[in-house]
C-alpha angles and dihedrals in degrees: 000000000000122000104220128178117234121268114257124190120252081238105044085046094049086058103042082055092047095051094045100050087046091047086049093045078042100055091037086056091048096040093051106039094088088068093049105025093145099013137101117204113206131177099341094306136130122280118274113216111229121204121236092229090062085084094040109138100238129279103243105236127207121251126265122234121183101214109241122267089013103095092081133067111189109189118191128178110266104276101014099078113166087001098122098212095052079060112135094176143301127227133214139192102212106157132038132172133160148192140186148207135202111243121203098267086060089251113126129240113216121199109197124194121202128163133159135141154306115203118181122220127218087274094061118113094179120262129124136302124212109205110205105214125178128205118197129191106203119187118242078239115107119248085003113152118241111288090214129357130199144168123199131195113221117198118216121177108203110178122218114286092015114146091213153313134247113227123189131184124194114177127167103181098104112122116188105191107236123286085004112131108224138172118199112227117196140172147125110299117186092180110232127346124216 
């Protein structure tokens, strides 16, 4: 008498393998989330502890508007207005980007980044510039006043001769209230001229 296994198909036994080694990977994974919950182990490393809000679906931020005619300084020498060669410099925005994160109270913080640039005229003998430049928060309602106003004064040394000079702003002090819509509106402001 032989004692002979059953015959299996290639294909049923192929299956029967596969299963058991997914539920085995499975059942390793599960048993041992509760260690690295939070963690990725890489090259026999330690593990790196990896933030929730990595995988945070975005904070929606509002959009930026530069207000019109105000992306432009012209600075002459007193006297010599629109006469090019009375030209100290003139200064540009010429870039603008944002981002935001969600604080605690549900508001949003929003962290603007704006640079352009600083190009001195025949009449420049090298110093420092200070760039007014004023950030509003305006409400989506219509005839709402500005959430928030400010205006910074941005520094730039340009030396004499010099062809230009890069300025960047990074600010992260906006604050929009929770469920409020909001746009940003920017630009130079030189308060009144006479």
């Amino acid at each position: 008498m032989s004692s002979a296994t059953p015959a299996v198909p290639g294909k049923t036994l192929k299956a029967f393998v596969t299963l058991g080694l997914l539920a085995t990977a499975l059942g390793g994974c599960a048993g041992a989330a509760d260690g690295v919950a939070g963690k990725i182990i890489s090259g026999g490393q330690e593990p790196i502890e990896i933030s929730p809000d990595t995988f945070a679906a975005p904070v929606p931020c509002p959009p930026m508007q530069l207000k019109s005619t105000t992306y432009l300084i012209m600075k002459y020498v007193r006297g010599k207005d629109d006469d090019p060669q009375g030209l100290l410099y003139q200064a540009t925005i010429e870039d603008w980007a944002n981002t935001c994160t969600q604080e605690p109270d549900g508001s949003r913080r929003v962290k603007i980044g704006l640079s352009g640039d600083v190009t001195t005229g025949p009449a420049w003998k090298g110093g420092e510039v200070v760039l007014p430049l004023r950030v509003a928060i305006i409400s989506s309602e219509d005839g709402a006043k500005p959430l928030s106003s400010d205006l910074i004064k941005i520094p730039v040394t340009v030396g004499a001769g010099a062809p230009s000079e890069t300025w960047t702003l990074i600010e992260n002090k906006f604050i929009v209230p929770a469920g409020q819509g909001a746009k940003i509106v920017f630009g130079f402001d030189e308060g009144r001229r006479r």
